[in-house]
C-alpha positions as CSV (number, residue, x, y, z in Angstrom):
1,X,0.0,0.0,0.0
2,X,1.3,3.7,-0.9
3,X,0.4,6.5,0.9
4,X,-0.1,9.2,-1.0
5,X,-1.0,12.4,-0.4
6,X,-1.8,15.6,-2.2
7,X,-2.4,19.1,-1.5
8,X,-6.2,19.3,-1.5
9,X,-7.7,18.2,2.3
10,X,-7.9,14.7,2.9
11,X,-11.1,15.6,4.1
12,X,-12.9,16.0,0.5
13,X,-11.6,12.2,-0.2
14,X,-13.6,11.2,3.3
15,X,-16.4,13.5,2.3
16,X,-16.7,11.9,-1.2
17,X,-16.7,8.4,0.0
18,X,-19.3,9.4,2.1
19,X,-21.8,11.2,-1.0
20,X,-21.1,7.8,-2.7
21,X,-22.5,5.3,0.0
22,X,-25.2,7.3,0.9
23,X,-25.9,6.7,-3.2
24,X,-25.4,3.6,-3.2
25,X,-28.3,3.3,-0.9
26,X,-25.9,2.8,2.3
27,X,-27.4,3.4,5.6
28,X,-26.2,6.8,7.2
29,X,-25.0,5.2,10.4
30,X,-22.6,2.8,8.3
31,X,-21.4,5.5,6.3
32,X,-20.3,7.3,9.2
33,X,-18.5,4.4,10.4
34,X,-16.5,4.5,7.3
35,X,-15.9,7.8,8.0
36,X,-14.7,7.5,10.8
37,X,-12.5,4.7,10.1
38,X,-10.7,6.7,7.4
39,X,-10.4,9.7,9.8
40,X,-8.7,7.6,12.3
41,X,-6.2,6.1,9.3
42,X,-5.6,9.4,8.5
43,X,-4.9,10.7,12.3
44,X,-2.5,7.5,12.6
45,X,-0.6,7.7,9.4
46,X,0.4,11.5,10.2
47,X,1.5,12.1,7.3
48,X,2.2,15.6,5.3
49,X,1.0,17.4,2.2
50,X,2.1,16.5,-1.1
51,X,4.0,13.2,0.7
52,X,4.6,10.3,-1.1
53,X,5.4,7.2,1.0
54,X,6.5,3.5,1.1
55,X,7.4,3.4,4.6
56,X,8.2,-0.1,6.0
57,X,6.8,-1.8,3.0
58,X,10.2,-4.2,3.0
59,X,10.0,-4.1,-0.8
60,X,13.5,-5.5,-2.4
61,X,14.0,-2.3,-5.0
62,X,17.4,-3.9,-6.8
63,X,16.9,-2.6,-10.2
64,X,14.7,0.1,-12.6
65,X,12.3,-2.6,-13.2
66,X,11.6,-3.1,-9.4
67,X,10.5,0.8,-9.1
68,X,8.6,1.2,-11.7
69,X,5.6,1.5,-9.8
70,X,7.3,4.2,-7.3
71,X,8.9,6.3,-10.5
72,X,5.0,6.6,-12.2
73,X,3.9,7.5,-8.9
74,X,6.5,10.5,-8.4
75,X,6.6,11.4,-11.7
76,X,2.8,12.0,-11.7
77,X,2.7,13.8,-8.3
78,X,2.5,17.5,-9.1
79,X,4.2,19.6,-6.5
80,X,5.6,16.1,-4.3
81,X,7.5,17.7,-1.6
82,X,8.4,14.2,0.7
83,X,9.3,10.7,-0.3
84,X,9.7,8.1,2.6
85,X,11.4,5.2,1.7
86,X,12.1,3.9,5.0
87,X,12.1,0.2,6.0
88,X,12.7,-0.9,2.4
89,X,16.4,-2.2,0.3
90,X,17.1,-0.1,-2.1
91,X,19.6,-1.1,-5.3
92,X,22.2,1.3,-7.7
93,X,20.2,0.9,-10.5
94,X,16.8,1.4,-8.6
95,X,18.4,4.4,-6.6
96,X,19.3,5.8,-10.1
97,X,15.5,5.5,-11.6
98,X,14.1,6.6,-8.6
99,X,16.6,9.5,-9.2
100,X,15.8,10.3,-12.4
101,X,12.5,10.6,-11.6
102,X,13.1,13.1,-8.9
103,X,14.8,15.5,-11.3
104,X,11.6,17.5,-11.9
105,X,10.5,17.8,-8.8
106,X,11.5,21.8,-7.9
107,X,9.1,22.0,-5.0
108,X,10.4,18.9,-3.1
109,X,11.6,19.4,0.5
110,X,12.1,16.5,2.6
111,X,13.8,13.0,2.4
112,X,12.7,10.1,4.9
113,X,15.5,8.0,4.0
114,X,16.3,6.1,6.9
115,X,16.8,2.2,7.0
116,X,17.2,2.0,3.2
117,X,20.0,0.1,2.4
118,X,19.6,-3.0,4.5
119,X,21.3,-6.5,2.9
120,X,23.3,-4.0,0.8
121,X,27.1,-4.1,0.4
122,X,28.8,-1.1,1.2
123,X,30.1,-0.4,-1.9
124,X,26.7,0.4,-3.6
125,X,25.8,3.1,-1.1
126,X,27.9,5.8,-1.8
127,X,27.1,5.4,-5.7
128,X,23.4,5.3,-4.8
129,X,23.0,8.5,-2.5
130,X,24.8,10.6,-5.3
131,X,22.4,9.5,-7.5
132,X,19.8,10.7,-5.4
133,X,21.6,14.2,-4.0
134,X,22.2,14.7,-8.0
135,X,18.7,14.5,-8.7
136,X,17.6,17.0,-5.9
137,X,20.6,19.4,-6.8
138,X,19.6,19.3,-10.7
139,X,15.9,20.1,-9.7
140,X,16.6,22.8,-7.9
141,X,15.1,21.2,-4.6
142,X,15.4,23.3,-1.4
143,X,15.4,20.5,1.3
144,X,14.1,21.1,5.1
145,X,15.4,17.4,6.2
146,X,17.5,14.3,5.5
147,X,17.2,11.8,7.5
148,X,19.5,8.8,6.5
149,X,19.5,7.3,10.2
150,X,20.0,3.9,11.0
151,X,22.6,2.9,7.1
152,X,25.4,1.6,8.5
153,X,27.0,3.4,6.1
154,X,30.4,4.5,7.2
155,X,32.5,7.5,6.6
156,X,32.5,6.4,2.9
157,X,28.3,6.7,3.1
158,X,29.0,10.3,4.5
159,X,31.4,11.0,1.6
160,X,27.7,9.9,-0.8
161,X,26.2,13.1,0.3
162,X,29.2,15.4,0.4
163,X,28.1,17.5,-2.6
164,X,24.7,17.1,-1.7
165,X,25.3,18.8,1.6
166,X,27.6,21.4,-0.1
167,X,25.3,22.1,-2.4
168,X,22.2,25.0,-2.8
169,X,19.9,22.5,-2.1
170,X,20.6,22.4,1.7
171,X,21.3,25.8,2.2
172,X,17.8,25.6,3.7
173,X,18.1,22.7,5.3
174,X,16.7,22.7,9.6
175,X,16.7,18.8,10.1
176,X,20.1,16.4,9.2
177,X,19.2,13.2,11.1
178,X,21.8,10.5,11.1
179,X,21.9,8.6,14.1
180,X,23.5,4.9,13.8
181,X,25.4,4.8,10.9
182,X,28.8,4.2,12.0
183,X,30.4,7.2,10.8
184,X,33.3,7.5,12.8
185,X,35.8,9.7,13.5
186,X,36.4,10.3,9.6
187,X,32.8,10.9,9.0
188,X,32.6,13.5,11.4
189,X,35.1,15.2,10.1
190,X,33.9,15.2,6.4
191,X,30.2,16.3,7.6
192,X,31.8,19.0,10.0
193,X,33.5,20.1,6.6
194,X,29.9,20.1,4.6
195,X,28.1,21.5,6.9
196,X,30.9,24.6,7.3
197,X,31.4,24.7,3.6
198,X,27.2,25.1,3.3
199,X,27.1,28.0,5.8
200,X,30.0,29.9,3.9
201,X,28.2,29.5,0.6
202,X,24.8,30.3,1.6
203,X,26.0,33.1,4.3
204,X,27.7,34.5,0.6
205,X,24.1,34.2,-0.8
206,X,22.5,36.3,1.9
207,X,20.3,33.2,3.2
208,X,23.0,31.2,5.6
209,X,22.3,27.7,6.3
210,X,20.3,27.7,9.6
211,X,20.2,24.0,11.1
212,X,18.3,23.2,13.9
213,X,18.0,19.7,14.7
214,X,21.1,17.5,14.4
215,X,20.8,13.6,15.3
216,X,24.0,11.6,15.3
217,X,24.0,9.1,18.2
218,X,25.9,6.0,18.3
219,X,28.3,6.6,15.9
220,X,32.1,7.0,17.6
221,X,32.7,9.9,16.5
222,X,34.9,10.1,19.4
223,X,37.1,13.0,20.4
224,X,38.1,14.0,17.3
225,X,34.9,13.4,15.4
226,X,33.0,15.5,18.1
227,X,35.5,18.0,17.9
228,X,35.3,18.5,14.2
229,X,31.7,18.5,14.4
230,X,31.7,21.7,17.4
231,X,33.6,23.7,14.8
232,X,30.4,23.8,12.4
233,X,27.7,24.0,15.1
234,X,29.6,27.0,16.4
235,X,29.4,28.5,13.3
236,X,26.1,28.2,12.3
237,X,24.7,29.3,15.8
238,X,21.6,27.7,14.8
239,X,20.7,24.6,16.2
240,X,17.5,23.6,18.6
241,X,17.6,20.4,19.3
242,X,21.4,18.4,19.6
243,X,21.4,14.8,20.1
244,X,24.3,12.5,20.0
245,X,24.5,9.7,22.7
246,X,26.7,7.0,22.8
247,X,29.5,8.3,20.7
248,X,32.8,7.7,22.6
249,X,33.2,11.3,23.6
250,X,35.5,11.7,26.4
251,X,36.5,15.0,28.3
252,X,38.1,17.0,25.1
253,X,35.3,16.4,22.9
254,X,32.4,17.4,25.4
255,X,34.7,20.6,26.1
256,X,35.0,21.5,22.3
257,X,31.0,20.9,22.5
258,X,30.4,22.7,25.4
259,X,32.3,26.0,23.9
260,X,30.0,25.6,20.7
261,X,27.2,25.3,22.6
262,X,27.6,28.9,24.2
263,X,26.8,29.9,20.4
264,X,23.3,28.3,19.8
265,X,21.4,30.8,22.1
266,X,18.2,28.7,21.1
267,X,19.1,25.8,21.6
268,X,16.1,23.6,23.5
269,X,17.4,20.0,23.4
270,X,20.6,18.6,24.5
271,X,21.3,14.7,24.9
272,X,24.8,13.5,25.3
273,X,23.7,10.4,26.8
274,X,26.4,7.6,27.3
275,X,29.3,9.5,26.8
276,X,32.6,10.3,29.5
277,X,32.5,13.7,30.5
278,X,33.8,13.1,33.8
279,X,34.4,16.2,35.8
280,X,36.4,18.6,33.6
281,X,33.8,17.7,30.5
282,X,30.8,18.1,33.1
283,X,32.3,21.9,34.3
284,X,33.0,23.1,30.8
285,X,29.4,21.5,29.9
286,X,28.1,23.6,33.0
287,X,29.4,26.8,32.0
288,X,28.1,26.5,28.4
289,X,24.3,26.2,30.5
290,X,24.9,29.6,31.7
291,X,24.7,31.0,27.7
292,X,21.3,28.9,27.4
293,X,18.3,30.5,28.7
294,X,16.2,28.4,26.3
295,X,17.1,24.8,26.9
296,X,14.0,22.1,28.0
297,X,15.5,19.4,28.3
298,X,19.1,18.0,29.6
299,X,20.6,14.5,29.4
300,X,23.7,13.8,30.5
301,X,22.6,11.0,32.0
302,X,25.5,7.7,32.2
303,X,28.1,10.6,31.8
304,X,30.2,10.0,34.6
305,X,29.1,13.7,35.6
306,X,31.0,13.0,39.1
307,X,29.9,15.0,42.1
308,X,31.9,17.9,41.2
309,X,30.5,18.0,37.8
310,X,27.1,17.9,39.0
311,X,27.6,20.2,41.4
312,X,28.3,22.8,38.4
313,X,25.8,21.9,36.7
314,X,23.5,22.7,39.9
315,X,24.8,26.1,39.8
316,X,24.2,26.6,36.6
317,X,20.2,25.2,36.6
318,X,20.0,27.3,39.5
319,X,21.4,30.6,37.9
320,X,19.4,30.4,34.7
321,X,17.4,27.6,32.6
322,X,13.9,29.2,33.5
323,X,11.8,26.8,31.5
324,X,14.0,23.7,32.2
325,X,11.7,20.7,31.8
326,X,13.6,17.7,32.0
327,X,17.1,16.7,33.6
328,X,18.7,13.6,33.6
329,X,22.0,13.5,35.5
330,X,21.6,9.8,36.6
331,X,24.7,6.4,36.7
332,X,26.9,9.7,37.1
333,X,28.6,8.4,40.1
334,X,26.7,11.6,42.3
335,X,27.0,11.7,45.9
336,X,24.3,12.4,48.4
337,X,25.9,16.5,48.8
338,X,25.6,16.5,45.1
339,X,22.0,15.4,44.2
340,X,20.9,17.7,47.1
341,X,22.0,20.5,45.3
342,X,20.8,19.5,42.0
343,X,17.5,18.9,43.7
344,X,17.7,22.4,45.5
345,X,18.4,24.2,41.9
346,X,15.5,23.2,40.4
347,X,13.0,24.1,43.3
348,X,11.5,27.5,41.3
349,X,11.5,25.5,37.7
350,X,8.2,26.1,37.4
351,X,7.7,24.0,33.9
352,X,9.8,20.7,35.6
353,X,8.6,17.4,34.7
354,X,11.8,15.4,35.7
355,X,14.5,15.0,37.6
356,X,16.2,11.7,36.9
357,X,19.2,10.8,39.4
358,X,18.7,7.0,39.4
359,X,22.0,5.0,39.7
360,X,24.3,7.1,41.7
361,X,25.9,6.9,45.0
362,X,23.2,8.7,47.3
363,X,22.9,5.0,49.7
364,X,19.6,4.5,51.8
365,X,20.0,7.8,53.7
366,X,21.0,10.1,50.4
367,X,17.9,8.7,48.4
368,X,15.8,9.5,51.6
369,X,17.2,13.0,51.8
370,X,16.5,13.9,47.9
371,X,13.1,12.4,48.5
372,X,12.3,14.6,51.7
373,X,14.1,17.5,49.7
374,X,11.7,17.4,46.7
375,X,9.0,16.7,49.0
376,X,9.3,20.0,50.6
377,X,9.5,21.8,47.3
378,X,6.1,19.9,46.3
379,X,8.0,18.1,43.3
380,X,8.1,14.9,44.9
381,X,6.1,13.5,42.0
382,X,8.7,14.5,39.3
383,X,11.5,13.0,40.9
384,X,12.3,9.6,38.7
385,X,13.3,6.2,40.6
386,X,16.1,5.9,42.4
387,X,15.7,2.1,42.8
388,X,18.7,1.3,40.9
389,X,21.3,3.5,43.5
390,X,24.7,2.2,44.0
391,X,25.1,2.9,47.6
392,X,27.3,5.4,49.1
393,X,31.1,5.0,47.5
394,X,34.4,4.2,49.7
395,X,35.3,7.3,51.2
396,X,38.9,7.2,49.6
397,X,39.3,10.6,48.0
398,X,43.1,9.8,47.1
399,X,42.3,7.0,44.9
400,X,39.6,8.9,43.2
401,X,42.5,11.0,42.4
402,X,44.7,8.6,41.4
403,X,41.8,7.1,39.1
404,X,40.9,10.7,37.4
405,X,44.7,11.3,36.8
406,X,45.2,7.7,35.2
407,X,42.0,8.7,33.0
408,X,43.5,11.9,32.0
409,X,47.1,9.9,30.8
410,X,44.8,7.2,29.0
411,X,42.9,9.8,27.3
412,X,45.7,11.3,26.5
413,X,48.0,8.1,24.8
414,X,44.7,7.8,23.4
415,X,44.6,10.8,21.4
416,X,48.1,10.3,20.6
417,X,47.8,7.1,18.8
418,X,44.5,8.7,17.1
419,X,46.9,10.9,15.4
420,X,49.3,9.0,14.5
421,X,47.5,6.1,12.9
422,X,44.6,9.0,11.1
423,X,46.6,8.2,7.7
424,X,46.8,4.2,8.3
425,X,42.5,4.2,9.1
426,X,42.1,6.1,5.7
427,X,44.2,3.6,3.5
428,X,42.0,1.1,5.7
429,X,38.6,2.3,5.0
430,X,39.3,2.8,1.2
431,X,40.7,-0.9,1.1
432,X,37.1,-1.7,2.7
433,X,35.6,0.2,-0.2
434,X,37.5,-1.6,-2.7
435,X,36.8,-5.2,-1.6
436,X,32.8,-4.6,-1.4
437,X,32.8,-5.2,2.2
438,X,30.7,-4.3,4.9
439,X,33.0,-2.5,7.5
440,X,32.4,0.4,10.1
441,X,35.2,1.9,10.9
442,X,37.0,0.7,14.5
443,X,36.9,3.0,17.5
444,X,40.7,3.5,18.3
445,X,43.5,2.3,16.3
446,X,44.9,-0.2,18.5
447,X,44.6,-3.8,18.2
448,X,41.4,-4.9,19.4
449,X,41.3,-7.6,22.0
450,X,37.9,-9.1,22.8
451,X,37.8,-6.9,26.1
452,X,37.6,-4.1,23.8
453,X,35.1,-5.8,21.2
454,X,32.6,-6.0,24.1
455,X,33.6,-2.7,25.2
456,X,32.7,-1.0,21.6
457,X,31.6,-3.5,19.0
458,X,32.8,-2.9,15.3
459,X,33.0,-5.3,12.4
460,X,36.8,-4.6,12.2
461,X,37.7,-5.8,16.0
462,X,35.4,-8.8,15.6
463,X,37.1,-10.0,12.3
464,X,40.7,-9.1,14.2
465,X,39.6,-11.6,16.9
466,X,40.9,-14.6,14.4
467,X,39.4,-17.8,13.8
468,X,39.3,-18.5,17.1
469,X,37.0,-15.6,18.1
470,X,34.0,-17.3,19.8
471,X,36.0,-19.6,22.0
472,X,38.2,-15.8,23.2
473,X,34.4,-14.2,24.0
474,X,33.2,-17.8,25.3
475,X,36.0,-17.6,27.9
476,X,35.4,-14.1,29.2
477,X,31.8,-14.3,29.1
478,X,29.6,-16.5,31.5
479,X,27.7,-18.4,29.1
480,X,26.0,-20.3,32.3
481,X,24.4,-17.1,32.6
482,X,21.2,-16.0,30.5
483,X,21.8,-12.4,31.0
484,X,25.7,-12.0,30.3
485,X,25.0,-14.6,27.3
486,X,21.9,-12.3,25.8
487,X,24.6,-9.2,26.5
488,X,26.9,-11.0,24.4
489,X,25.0,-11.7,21.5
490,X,23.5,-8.4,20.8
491,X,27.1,-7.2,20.4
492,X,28.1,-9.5,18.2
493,X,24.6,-9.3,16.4
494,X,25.2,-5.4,16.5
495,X,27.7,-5.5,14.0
496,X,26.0,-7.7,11.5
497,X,26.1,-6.8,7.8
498,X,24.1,-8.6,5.4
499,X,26.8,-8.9,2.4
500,X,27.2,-12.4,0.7
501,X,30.7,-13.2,2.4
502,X,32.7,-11.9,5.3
503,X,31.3,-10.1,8.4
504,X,28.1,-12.0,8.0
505,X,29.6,-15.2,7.9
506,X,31.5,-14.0,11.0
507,X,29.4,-12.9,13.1
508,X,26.9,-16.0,12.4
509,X,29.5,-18.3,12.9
510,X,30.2,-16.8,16.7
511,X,26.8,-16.4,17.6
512,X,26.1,-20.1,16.4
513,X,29.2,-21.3,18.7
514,X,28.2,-19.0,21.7
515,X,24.4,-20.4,22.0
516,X,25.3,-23.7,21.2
517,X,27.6,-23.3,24.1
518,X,25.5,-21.6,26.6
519,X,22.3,-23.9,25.8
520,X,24.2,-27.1,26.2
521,X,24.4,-25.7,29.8
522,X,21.5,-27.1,32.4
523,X,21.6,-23.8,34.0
524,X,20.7,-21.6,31.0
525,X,17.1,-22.2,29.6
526,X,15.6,-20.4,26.9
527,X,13.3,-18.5,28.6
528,X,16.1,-17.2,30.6
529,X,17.8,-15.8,27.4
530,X,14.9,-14.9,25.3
531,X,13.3,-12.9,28.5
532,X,16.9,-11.3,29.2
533,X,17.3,-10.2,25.1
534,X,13.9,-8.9,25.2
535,X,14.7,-6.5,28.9
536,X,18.2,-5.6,26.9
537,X,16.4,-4.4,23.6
538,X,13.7,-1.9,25.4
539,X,10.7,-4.4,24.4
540,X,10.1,-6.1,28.3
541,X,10.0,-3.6,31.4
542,X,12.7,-5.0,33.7
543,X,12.1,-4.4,37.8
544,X,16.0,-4.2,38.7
545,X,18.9,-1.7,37.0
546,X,18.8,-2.6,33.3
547,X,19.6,0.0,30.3
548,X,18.3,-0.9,27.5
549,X,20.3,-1.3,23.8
550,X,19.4,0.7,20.8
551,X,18.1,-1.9,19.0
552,X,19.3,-2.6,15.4
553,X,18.4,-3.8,12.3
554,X,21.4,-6.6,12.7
555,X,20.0,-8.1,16.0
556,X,16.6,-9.3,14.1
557,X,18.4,-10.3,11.0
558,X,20.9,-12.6,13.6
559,X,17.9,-13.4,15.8
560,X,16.1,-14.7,12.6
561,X,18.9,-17.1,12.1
562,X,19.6,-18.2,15.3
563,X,15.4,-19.4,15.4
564,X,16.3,-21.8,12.9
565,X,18.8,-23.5,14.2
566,X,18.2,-26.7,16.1
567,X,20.2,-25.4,19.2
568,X,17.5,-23.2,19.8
569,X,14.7,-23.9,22.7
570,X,11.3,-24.3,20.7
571,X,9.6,-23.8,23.7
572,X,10.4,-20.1,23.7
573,X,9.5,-19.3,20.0
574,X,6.0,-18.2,20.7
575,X,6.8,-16.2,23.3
576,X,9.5,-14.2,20.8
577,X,7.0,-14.3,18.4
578,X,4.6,-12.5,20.8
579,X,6.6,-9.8,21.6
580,X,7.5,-9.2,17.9
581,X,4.0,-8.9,17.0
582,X,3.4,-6.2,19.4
583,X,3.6,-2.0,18.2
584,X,6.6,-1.1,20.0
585,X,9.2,2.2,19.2
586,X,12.2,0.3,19.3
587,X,10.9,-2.0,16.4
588,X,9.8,0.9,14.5
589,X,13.4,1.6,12.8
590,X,13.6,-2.3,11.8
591,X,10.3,-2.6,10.4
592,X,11.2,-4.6,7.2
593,X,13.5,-6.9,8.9
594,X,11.1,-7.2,11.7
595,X,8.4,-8.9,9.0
596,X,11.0,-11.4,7.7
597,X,11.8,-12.6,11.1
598,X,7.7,-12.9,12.3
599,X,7.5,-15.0,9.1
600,X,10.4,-17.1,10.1
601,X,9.2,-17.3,13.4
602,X,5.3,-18.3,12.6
603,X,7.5,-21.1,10.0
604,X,9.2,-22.7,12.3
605,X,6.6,-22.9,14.8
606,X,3.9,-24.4,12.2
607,X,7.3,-27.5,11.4
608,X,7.3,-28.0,15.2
């Protein structure tokens, strides 16, 4: 089904439905039903004028002939200004006639291109996107967003909409959305240059490029990415909304940020979420706060904020931040003094809805306190959990000293080695290029060991592991334990690629080795794992301290195999099968793999 949707009100489609049944003789009471059946579609799709979409259709576009439906159907929408293609795998060839097609459309606006190239090589991305950004750039197109989140692209990917983003036809662009697609340190630095190279062109022009929303999470761009990418968002002095958790970004980065930020006066949004600020990144962070009069919401939660750094930030809400709404400073490692004066700064925020300090170091009496604190202030009801608190830590201030200097030494050998091997990582990602394979690009330049696989999982430090990779991850992880086991496999799953050789066979060959191994034990059972993978991925409310994973379209393409195999507990297919078939957010980015693996699923249960 294609959604498709011009510029006169849906309204007069409901409306004429309605004329006809009552024609046709069709009581008024049923007609009305109708009617209000389509209005509800309508509500739920929530989609835009003059849209055109395909959204989670899971449609295998490889060549023209495959898209010759979708090329009719742009080419005879007048004024199409938005074309999702989400959820779908999407070809050279079929990029290119979906291109073509595209080249006449001056009015179009906004590109919904996430989860496109799934059970592509690598290789045929780049070639694909510059077929697209070609088409736009020859029409004339003035785009508002692109959103290519969730292509495990690489920096190469990046490098596919390089002239796109240089171009005229983003020098009106407010939304770039890129989160998971393994960019890296290099493609962060070849977006920072876009994005700078757009603002100078289009500042030259009189219209300079404005962004507001930028999404990049979970894609180690590390210190040097992150730093490249401050330079730009100081310079545009535009952005709203900033989100990049779980990015490897450690003091130097989240200082470079946190002098960028002092330029975006507007901003409203900021989520650094799993990253290492520690205390110097949460000061620095802290002071930027003071520039913001307009942010909503704050997460820096699982930043290692320290009580030092949270007692900045304190200051800071306290100072300023009049219509703060949301603040999450929790697994910071905050002490009772600490979250007592994070609770005391936001006592006048009169538009609060949360204050999240879950998993610090407040023990029984510091939880108490905060609680008796916020009770006072009548904000009691807006404090989150703090079920998950780590009790108070050792009072042994020297060796937290010790700990923040070795830090500051490892950081710094760190960045170092990032210099000295940035020439070696290029030559290595070209090769990648070269041999069609599916590769994200590793987060440091050491050799990986499998401590550091689990740490930060990349196709590169799995393949590194040698042939004798599963029985190096079987030995450090428990596979007598559910939990530890499901922990395991989503990493390994996470850096999945669906090419016809290499890191597929890897990682399918590891996982096969590591569930064999951990279901041949008496103490693992398959509810056990399959409950503990569904906690991990966001899609089963846990009661004790669990984070969920950002799910990924390589977890349901490795689950889908591992159902199949005759390792696997039959007893606990229909209870995966369940939990698949629900709606749930997390499974909304995976929606085309998500089908193939309920089919498997609902297969292998009819052969048992």
């Amino acid at each position: 089904m294609v959604l498709r949707v011009q510029r006169r009100h849906p309204c007069s489609t409901v409306a004429s439905g309605f004329e006809h049944q009552q024609r046709a003789g069709v009581g008024v009471t049923m007609a009305t039903d109708i009617v209000s059946q389509l209005a509800d579609s309508l509500a739920k799709a929530g989609v835009e004028e003059a849209e055109l979409s395909y959204k989670g259709q899971g449609r295998k576009l490889d060549d023209a002939q495959s898209v010759e439906e979708i090329v009719k159907e742009i080419q005879d929408f007048e004024g199409l200004q938005a074309l999702r293609l989400e959820g779908n795998t999407v070809g050279v060839q079929a990029a290119q006639a979906i291109a073509k097609a595209l080249e006449t459309k001056s009015e179009f606006q906004r590109c919904y291109w996430s989860d496109m190239f799934t059970g592509r090589l690598r290789s045929e991305i780049p070639p694909a996107l510059n077929s697209l950004g070609d088409a736009l750039m020859l029409a004339g197109a003035r785009l508002t967003v692109l959103d290519l989140s969730d292509n495990a692209f690489g920096p190469d990917g990046v490098k596919g909409i390089e002239n796109l983003l240089k171009s005229t036809a983003c020098y009106t662009l407010l939304e770039l959305r890129l989160n998971n697609c393994g960019m890296g340190i290099g493609g962060g630095k070849i977006l920072s240059a876009s994005l700078t190279h757009c603002h100078k062109k289009s500042s030259a022009d009189g219209a300079p490029l404005s962004l507001k929303v930028f999404v990049a999470g979970r894609n180690r761009l590390e210190n040097d990415g992150a730093t490249a990418l401050a330079q730009a968002f100081k310079l545009m002095g535009s952005l709203e909304e900033i989100h990049m958790p779980q990015n490897g970004i450690n003091h130097p980065g989240v200082t470079a940020l946190a002098s960028a930020m002092q330029h975006n006066s507007n901003l409203r949004i900021l989520n650094l979420n799993d990253n290492t600020f520690t205390e110097k990144g949460a000061i620095a962070m802290a002071q930027a706060l003071r520039h913001l009069s307009s942010v909503q919401v704050i997460n820096f939660g699982d930043c290692l904020v320290r009580p030092a750094g949270a007692m900045a930030i304190a200051e800071a809400v306290s100072e300023g931040l009049p219509i703060l709404k949301e603040l999450n400073l929790s697994f910071g490692e905050i002490t009772e003094e600490a979250a007592l004066a994070v609770a005391k700064a936001v006592k006048d925020k009169e538009q609060l809805e949360k204050l999240d300090l879950n998993g610090n170091c407040l023990g029984e009496g510091g939880c108490q306190a905060v609680k008796e604190l916020m009770e006072e202030m009548n904000k009691l009801e807006l404090l989150g959990s703090v079920s998950d608190d780590e009790g108070e830590p050792e009072d042994n201030d020297d060796e937290d000293d010790d700990d923040d200097d070795e830090d500051d030494d490892e950081e710094e050998e760190l960045d170092e080695e990032e210099e000295m091997g940035e020439e070696e990582d290029e030559e290595e990602e070209e090769d990648e290029v070269t041999d069609n394979k599916f590769s994200t690009p590793t987060s440091a330049p050491q050799t990986p060991d499998v401590s550091s696989f689990l740490s930060f999982p990349s196709p590169d430090k799995l393949v590194k592991l040698g042939e004798k990779r599963a029985l190096l991850i079987e030995q450090q992880v428990d596979v007598s334990d559910a939990t530890r086991t499901a922990e395991a496999f989503l990493k390994i799953a996470s850096v999945y690629r669906d090419d016809s050789h290499g890191i597929k066979e890897v990682v399918l060959q590891t996982v096969d080795s590591l569930l064999r191994s951990a279901f041949s034990n008496p103490s693992v059972q398959g509810f056990g794992f399959v409950s503990s993978l569904l906690v991990l991925l966001g899609l089963l409310k846990s009661e004790g301290k669990v984070k969920p994973l950002l799910l990924v379209p390589g977890h349901l393409h490795v689950l889908e195999h591992v159902v199949r195999q005759d390792y696997f507990p039959r007893d606990s297919l229909a209870v995966l099968q369940a939990f698949m078939s629900r709606d749930n957010q997390a499974l909304e980015s995976c929606v085309g793999v998500r089908k193939n693996l309920q089919s498997t699923l609902q297969r292998v249960l009819s052969e048992s």
